[in-house]
C-alpha positions as CSV (number, residue, x, y, z in Angstrom):
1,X,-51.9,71.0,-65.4
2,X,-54.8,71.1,-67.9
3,X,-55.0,67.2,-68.1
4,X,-54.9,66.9,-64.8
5,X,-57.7,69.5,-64.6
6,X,-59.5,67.7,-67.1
7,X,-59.0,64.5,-65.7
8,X,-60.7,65.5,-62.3
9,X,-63.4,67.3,-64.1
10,X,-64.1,63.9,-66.3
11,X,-64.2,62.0,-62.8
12,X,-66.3,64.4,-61.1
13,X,-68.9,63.9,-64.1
14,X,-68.5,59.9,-64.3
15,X,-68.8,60.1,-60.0
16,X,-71.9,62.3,-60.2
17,X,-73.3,59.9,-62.7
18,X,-73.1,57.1,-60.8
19,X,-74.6,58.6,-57.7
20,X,-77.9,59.7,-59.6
21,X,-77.5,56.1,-61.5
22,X,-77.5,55.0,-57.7
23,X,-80.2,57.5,-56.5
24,X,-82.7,55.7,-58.7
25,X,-82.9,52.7,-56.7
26,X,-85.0,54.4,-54.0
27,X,-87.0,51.1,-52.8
28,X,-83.7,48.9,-52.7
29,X,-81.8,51.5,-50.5
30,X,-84.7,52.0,-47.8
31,X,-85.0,48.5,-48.0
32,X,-81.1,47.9,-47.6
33,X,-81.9,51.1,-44.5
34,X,-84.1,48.9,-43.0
35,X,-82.1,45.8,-43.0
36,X,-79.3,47.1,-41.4
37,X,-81.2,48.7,-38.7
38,X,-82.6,45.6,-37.6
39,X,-79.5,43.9,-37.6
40,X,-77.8,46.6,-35.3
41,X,-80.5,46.3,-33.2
42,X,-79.8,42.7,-32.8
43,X,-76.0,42.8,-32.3
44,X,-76.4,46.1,-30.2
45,X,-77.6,44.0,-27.6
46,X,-75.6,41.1,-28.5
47,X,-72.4,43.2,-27.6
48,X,-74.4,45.1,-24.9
49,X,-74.5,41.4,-22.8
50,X,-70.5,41.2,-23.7
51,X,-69.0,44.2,-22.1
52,X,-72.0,44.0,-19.3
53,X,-69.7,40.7,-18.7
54,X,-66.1,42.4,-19.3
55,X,-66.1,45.9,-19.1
56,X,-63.4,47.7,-20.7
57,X,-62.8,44.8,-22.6
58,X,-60.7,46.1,-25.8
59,X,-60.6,49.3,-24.7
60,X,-64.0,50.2,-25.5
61,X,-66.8,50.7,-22.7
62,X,-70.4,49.4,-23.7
63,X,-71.4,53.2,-25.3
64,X,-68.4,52.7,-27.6
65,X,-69.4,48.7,-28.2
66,X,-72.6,49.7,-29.5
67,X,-71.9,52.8,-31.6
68,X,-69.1,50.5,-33.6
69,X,-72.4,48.6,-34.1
70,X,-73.9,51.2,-36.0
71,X,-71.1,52.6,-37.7
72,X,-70.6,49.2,-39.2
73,X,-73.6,48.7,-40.4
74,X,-73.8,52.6,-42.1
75,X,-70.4,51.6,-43.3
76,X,-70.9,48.1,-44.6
77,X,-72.6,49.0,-47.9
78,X,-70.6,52.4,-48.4
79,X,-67.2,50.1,-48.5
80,X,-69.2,47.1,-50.2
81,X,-68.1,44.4,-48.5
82,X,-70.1,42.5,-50.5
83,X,-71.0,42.2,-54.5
84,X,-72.1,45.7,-55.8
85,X,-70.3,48.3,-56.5
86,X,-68.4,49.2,-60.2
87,X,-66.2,46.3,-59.9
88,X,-69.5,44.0,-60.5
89,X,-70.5,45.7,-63.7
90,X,-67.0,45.5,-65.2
91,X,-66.9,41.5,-63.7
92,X,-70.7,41.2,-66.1
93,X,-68.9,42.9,-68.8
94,X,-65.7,41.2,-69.1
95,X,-67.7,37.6,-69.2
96,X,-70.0,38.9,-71.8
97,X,-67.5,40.8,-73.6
98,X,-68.5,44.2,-73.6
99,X,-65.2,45.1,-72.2
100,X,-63.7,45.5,-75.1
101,X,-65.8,49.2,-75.6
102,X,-64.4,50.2,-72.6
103,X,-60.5,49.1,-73.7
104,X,-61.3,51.7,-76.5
105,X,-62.2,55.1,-75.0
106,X,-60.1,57.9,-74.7
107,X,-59.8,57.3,-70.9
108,X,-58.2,55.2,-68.0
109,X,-60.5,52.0,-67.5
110,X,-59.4,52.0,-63.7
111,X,-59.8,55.2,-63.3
112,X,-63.3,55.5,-65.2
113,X,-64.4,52.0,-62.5
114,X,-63.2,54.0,-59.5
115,X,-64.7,57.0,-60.1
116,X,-68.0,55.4,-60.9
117,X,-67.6,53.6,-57.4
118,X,-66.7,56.6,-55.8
119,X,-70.0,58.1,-56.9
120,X,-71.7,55.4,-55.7
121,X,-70.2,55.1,-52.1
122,X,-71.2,59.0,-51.7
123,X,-74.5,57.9,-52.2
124,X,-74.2,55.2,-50.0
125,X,-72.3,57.4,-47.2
126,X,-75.5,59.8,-47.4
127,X,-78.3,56.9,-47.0
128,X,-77.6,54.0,-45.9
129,X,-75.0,55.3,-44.3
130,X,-76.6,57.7,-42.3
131,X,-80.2,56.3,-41.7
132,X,-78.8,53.2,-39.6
133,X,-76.8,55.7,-37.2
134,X,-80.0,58.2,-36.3
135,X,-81.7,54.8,-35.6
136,X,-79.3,53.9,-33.5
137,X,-78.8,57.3,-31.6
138,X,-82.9,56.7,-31.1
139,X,-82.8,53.8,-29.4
140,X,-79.1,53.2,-27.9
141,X,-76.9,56.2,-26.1
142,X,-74.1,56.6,-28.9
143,X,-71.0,58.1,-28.3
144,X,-70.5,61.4,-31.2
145,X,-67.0,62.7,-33.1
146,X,-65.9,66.2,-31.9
147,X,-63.0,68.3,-33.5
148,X,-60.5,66.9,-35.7
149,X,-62.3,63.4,-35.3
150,X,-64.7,64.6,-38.1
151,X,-62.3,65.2,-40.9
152,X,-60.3,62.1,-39.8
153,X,-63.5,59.8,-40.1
154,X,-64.3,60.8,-43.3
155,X,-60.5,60.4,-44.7
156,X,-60.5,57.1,-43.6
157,X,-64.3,56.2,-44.9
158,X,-62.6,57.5,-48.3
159,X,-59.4,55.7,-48.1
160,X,-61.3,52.6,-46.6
161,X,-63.8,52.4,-50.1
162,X,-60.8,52.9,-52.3
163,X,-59.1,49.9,-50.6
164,X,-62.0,48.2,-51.1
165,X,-62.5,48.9,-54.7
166,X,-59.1,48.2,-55.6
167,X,-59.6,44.3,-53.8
168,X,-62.7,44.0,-55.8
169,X,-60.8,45.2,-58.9
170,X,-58.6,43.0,-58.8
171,X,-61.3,39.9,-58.4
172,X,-63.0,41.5,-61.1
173,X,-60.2,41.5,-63.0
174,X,-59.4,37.9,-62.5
175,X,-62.3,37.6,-65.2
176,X,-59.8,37.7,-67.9
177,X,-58.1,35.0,-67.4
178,X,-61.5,32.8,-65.5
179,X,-64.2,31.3,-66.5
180,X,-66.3,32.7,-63.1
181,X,-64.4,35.2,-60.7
182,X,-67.6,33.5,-57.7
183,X,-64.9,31.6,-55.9
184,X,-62.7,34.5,-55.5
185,X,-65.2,37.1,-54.6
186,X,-66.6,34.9,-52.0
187,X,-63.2,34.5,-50.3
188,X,-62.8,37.7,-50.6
189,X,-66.1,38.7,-49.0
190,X,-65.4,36.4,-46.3
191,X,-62.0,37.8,-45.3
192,X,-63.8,41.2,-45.6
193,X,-66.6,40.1,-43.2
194,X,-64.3,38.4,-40.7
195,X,-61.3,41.2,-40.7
196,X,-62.9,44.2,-41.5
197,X,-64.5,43.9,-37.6
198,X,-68.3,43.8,-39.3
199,X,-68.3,40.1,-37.1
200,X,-67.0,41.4,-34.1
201,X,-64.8,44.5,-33.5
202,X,-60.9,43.9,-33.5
203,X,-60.4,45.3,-30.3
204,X,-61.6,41.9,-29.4
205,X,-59.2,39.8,-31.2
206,X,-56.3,38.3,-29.1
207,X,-52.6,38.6,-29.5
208,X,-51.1,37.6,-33.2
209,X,-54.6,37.7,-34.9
210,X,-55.5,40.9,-33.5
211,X,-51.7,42.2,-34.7
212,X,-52.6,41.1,-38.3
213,X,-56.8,41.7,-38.6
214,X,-55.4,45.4,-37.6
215,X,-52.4,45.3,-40.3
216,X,-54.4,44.1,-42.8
217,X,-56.6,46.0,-46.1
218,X,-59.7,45.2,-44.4
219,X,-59.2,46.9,-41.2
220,X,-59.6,50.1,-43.1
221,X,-63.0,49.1,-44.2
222,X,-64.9,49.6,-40.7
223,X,-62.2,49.0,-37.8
224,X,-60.4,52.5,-38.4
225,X,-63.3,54.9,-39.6
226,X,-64.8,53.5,-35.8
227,X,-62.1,53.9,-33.7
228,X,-61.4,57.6,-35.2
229,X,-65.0,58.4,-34.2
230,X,-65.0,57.3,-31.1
231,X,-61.2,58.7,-30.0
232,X,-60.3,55.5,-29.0
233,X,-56.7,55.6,-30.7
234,X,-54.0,58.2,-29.7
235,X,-52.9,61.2,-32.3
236,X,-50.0,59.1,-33.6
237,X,-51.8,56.0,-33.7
238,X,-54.3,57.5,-35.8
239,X,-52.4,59.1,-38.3
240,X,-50.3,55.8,-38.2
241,X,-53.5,53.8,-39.4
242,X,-54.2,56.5,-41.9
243,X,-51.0,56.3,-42.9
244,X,-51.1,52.9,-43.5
245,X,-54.7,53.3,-45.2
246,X,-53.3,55.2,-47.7
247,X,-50.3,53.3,-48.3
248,X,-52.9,49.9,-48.7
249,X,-54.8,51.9,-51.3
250,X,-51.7,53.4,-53.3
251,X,-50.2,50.0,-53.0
252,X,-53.9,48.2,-54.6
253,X,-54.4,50.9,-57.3
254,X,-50.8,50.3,-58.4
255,X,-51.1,46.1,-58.4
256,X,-54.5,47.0,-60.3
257,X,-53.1,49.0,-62.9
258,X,-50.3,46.3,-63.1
259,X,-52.9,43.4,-64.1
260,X,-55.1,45.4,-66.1
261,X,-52.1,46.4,-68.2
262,X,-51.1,43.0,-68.4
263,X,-54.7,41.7,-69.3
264,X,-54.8,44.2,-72.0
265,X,-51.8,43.0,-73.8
266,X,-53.7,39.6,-74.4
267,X,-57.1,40.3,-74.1
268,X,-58.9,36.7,-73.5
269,X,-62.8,37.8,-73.4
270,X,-65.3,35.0,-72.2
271,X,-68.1,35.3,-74.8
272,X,-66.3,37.9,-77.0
């Protein structure tokens, strides 16, 4: 019980770290705020003039079109969806071979990576997470969580960025055996973008590609946190696609901790 306790305490530390490492950056993040408030404004009305053509379409009426608007783009940096989060420092320091410090403390490298990222999606959550959303609620009617819909969002927002991380871990990790992990990470970023719903929401994919954009990793990124907010999914459904959440981020920790163990015993460090 005591290293477990100590273990939490040392990632609580390593997470609050990283959000004051994150905090710093105050220029980039209202920058980033501002961004992404222009671009919901633009696809706002973009899927305004789509459900003004098909109502109902997906299941979602033009209030709920909109809001999944602005929760994707609060969301999008909190999850990373693209480069930026502790995965691309450990990516830097694996090609310049600086790793090999972090092979020799005391503590879980994984573990040390995702607390680090977990620190900085928190800060995320509470900036550029929040400012495009009160934008949004000033200039678009936006439908609001109530009741259990609160906690439930946030699980999934936490089991969505540990998904993440763990798919960007294991692109980072790829560094140990590449010369450049670019290729990789842009596929990855692209199956993010198109499955995660930040494109358009999966409500509106058809048939078999809906079945698998909402079976796969990346539907946790923005596609579940939404539809719990909203209370567009039933009680089972939801706890279904938390379920599943969890089991995607067990599941990526576990084929993480796999290849890192497996990159240790052979240690091939570009520059090192």
């Amino acid at each position: 019980m005591a290293g477990i306790g100590d273990a939490v305490g040392l990632g609580t530390r390593i997470a609050a770290l990283s959000f004051r490492r994150y905090a710093t950056y105050r220029a980039a993040t209202l920058a980033g705020a501002f961004t992404n408030s222009v671009f919901g404004v633009i696809n706002a009305y973009v899927l305004l003039a789509v459900w003004r053509a098909n109502p109902g379409v997906g299941g979602y009426d033009a209030v709920d079109a909109v809001t999944f608007v602005w929760l994707s783009q609060g969301l999008l940096t909190v999850v990373s969806i693209w480069r930026g989060g502790a995965d691309a420092d450990l990516s830097d320091r694996i090609r310049s071979g600086d790793v090999v410090l972090d092979l020799q403390r005391p503590v879980s490298l994984l573990g040390w990576y995702l607390a680090a990222d977990l620190g900085r999606a928190a800060y995320q959550l509470v900036t550029r997470g929040v400012v495009p959303v009160v934008v949004g609620a000033l200039l678009f009617d936006l439908r609001w969580p109530h009741g259990w819909a609160v906690p439930a969002f946030l699980l999934a927002v936490l089991l969505g960025v540990v998904v993440s991380f763990s798919l960007r871990m294991l692109v980072a990790l790829s560094g140990f055996w590449l010369l450049d992990d670019t290729g990789l990470r842009n596929v990855l970023a692209f199956l993010a973008i198109f499955l995660s719903g930040l494109t358009l929401p999966l409500v509106l994919f058809p048939g078999v590609l809906g079945t698998i954009a909402f079976a796969s990793p990346f539907a946790t990124y923005l596609q579940l946190p939404a539809d719990l907010w909203l209370g567009t999914r039933s009680s089972a459904d939801a706890w279904g696609g938390l379920g599943l959440a969890a089991a995607w981020a067990a599941v990526g920790l576990v084929v993480c901790s796999m290849v890192l163990r497996r990159a240790t015993a052979k240690v091939v460090v570009q520059g090192g």
